[in-house]
PyMOL Python script that loads the backbone (N, CA, C, O; Angstrom):
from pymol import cmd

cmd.read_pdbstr("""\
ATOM      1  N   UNK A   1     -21.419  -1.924  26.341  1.00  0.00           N
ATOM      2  CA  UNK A   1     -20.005  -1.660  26.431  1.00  0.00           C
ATOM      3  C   UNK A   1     -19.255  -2.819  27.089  1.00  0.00           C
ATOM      4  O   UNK A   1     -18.043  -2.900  26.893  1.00  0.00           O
ATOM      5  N   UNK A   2     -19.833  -3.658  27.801  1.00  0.00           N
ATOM      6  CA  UNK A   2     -19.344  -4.540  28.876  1.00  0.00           C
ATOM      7  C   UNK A   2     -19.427  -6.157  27.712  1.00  0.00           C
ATOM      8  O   UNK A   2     -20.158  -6.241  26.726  1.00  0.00           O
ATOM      9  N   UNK A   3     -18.537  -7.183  28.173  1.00  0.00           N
ATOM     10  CA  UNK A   3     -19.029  -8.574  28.337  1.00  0.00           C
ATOM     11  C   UNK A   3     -18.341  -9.608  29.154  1.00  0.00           C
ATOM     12  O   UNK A   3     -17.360  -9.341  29.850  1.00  0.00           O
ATOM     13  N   UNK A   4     -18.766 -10.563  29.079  1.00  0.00           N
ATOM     14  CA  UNK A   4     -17.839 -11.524  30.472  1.00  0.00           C
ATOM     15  C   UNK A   4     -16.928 -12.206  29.351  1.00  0.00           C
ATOM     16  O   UNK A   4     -17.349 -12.652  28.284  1.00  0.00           O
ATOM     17  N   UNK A   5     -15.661 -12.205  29.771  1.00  0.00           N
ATOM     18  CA  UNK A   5     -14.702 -13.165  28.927  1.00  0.00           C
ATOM     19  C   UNK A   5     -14.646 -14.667  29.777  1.00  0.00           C
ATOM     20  O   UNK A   5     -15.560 -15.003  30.530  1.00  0.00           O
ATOM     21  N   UNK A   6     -13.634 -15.366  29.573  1.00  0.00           N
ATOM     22  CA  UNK A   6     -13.863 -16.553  29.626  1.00  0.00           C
ATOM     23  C   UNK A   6     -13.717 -16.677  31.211  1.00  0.00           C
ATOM     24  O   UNK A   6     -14.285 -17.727  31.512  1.00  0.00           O
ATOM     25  N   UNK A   7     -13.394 -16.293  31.932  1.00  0.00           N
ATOM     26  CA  UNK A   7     -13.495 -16.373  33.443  1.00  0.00           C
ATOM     27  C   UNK A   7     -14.373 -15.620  33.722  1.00  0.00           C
ATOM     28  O   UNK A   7     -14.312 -15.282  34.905  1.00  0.00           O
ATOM     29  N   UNK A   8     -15.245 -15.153  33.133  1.00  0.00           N
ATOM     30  CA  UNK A   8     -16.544 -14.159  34.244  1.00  0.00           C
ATOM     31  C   UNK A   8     -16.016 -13.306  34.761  1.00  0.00           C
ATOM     32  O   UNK A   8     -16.180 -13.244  35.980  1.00  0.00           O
ATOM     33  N   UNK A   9     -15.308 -12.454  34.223  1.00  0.00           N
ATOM     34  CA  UNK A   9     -14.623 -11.073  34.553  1.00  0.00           C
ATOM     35  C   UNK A   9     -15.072 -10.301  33.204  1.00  0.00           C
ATOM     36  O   UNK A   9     -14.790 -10.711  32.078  1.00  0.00           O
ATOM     37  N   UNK A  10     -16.107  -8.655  33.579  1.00  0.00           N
ATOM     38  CA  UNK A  10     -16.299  -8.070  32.569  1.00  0.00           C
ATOM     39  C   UNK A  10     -15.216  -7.555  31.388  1.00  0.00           C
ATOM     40  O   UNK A  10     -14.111  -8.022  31.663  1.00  0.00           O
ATOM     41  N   UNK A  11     -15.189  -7.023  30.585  1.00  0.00           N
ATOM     42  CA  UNK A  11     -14.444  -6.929  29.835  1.00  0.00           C
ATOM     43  C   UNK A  11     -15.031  -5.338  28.657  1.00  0.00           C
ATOM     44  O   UNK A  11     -16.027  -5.323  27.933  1.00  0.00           O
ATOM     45  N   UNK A  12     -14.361  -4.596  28.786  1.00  0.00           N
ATOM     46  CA  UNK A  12     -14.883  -3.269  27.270  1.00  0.00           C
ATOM     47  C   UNK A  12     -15.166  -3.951  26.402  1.00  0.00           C
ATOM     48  O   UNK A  12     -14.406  -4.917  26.336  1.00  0.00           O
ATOM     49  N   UNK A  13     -16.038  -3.933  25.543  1.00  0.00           N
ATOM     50  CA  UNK A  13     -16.094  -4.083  24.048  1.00  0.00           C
ATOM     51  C   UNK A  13     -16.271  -2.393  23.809  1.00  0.00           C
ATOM     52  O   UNK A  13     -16.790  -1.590  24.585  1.00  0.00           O
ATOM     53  N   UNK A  14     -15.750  -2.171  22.665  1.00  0.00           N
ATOM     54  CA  UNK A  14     -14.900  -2.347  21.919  1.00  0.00           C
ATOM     55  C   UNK A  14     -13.598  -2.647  23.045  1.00  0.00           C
ATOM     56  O   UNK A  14     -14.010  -3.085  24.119  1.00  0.00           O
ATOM     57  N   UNK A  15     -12.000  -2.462  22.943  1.00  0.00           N
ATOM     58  CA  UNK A  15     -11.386  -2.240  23.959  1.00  0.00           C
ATOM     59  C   UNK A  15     -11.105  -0.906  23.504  1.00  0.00           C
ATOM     60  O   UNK A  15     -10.443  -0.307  24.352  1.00  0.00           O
ATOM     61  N   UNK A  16     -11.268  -0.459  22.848  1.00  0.00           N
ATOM     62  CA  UNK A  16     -10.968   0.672  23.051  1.00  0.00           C
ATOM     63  C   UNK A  16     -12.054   1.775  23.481  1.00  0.00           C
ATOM     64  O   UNK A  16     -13.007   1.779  22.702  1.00  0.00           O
ATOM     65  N   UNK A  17     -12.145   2.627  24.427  1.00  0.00           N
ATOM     66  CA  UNK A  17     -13.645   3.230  24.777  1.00  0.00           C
ATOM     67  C   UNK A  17     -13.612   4.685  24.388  1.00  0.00           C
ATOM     68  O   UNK A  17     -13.254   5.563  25.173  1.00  0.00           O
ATOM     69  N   UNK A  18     -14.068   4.952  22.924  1.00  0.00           N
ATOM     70  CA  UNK A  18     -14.604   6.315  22.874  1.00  0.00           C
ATOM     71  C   UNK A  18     -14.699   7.418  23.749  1.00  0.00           C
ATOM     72  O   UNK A  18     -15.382   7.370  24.772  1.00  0.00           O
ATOM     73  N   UNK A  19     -13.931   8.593  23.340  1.00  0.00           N
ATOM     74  CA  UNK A  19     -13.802   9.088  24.778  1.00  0.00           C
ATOM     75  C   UNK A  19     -15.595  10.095  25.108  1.00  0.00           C
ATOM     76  O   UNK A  19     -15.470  11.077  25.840  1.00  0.00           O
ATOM     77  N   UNK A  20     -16.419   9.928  24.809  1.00  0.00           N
ATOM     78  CA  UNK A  20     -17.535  10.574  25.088  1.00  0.00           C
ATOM     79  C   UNK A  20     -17.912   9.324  26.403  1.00  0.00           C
ATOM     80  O   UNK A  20     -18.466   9.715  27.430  1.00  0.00           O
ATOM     81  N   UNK A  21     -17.621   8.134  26.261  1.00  0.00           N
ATOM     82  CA  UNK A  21     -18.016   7.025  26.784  1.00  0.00           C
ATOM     83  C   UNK A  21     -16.900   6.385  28.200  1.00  0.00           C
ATOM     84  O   UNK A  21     -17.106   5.436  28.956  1.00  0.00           O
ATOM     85  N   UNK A  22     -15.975   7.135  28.153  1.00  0.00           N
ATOM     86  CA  UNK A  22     -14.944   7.314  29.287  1.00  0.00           C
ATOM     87  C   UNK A  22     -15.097   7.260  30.822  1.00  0.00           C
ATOM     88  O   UNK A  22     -14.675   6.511  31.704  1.00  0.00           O
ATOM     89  N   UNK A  23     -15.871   8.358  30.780  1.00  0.00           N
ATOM     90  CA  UNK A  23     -16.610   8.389  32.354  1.00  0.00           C
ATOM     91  C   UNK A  23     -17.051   7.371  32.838  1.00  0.00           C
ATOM     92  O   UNK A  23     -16.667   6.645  33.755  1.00  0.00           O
ATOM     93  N   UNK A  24     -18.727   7.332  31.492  1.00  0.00           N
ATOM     94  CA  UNK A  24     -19.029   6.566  32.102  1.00  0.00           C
ATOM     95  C   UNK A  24     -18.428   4.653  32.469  1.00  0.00           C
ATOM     96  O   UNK A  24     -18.913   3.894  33.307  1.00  0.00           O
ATOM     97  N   UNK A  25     -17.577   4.445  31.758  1.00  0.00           N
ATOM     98  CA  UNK A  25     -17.235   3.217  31.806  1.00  0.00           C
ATOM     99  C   UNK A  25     -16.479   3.220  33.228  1.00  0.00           C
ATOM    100  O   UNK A  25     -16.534   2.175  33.877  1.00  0.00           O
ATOM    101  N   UNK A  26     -15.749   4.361  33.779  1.00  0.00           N
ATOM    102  CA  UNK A  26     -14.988   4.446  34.972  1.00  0.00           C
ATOM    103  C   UNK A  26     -15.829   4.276  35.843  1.00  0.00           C
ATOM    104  O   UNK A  26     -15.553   3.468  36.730  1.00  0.00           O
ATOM    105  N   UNK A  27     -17.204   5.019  35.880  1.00  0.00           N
ATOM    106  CA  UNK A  27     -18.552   4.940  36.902  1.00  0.00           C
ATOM    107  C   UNK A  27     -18.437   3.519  37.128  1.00  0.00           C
ATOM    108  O   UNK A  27     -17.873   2.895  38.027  1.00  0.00           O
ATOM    109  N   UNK A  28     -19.142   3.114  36.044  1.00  0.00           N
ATOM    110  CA  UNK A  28     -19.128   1.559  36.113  1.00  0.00           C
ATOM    111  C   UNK A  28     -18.464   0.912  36.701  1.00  0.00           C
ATOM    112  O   UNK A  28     -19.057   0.043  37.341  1.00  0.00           O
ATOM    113  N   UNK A  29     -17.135   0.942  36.811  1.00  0.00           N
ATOM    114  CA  UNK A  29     -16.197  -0.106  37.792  1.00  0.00           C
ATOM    115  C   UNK A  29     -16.080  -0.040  38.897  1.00  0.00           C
ATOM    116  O   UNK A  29     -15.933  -1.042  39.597  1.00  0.00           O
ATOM    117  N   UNK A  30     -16.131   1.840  39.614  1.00  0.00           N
ATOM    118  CA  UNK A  30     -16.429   2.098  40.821  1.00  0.00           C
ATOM    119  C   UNK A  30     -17.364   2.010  41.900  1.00  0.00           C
ATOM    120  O   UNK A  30     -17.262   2.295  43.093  1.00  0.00           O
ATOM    121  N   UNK A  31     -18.722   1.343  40.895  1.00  0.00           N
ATOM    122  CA  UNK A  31     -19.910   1.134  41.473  1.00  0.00           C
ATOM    123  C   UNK A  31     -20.465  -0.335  41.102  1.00  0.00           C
ATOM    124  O   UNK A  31     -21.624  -0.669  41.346  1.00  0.00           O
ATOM    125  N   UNK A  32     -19.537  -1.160  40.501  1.00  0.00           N
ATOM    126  CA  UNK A  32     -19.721  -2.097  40.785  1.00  0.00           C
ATOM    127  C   UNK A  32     -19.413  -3.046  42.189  1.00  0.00           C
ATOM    128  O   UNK A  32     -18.289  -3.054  42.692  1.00  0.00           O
ATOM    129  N   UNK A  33     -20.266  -3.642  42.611  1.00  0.00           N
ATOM    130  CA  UNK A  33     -20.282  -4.166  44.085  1.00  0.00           C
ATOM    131  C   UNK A  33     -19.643  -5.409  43.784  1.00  0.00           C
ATOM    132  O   UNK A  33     -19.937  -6.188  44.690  1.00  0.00           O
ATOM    133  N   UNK A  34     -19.069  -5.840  43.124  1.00  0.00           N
ATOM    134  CA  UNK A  34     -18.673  -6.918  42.986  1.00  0.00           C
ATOM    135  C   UNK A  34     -17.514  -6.980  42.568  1.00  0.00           C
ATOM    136  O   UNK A  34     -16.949  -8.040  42.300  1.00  0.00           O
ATOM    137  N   UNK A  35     -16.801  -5.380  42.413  1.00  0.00           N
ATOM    138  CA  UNK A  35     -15.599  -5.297  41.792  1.00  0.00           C
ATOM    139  C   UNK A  35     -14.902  -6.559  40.280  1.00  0.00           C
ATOM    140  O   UNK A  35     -13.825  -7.074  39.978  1.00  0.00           O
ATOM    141  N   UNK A  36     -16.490  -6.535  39.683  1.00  0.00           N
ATOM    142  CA  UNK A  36     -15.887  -7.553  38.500  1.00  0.00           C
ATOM    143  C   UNK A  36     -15.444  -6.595  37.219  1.00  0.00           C
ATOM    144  O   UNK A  36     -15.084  -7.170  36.193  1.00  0.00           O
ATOM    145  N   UNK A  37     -15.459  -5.339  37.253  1.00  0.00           N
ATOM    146  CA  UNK A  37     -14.826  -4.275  36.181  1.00  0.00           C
ATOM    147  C   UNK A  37     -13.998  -3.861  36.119  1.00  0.00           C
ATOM    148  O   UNK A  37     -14.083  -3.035  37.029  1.00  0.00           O
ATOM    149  N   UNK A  38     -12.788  -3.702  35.563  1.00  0.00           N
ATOM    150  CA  UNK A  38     -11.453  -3.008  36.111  1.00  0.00           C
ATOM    151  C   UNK A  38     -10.919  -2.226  34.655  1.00  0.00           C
ATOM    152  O   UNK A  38     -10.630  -2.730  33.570  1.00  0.00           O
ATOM    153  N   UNK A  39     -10.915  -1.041  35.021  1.00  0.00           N
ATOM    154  CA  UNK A  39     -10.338  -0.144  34.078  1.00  0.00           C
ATOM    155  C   UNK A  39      -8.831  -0.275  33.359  1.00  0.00           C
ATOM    156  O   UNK A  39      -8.343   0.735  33.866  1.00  0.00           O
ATOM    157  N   UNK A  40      -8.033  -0.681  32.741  1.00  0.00           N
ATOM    158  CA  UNK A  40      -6.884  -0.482  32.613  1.00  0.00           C
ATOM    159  C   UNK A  40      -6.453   0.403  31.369  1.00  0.00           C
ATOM    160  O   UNK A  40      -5.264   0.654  31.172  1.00  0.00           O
TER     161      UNK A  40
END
""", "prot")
cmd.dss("prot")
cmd.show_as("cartoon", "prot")
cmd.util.cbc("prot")
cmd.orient("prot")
C-alpha cells in the first residue's frame, strides 16, 4: 500500500485506499516511529 516518493516520505499507492483497507492504512501512520506516513 505504501511507497517513498521523491523525498523519502511514504506515500498510498493506489491514492485512493479501498475502504476495507482504511484502518489499516490509519494504523500505519500512527505507529509509525518515524512519523514518515501521513494520512490526508
Amino acid at each position: 500500500m505504501f511507497d517513498l516518493n521523491d523525498d523519502g516520505y511514504a506515500e498510498v499507492r493506489p491514492p485512493d485506499v479501498p475502504d476495507e483497507f482504511a484502518a489499516a492504512v490509519h494504523s500505519a501512520a500512527a505507529n509509525c516511529p518515524e512519523r514518515a506516513i501521513a494520512v490526508t
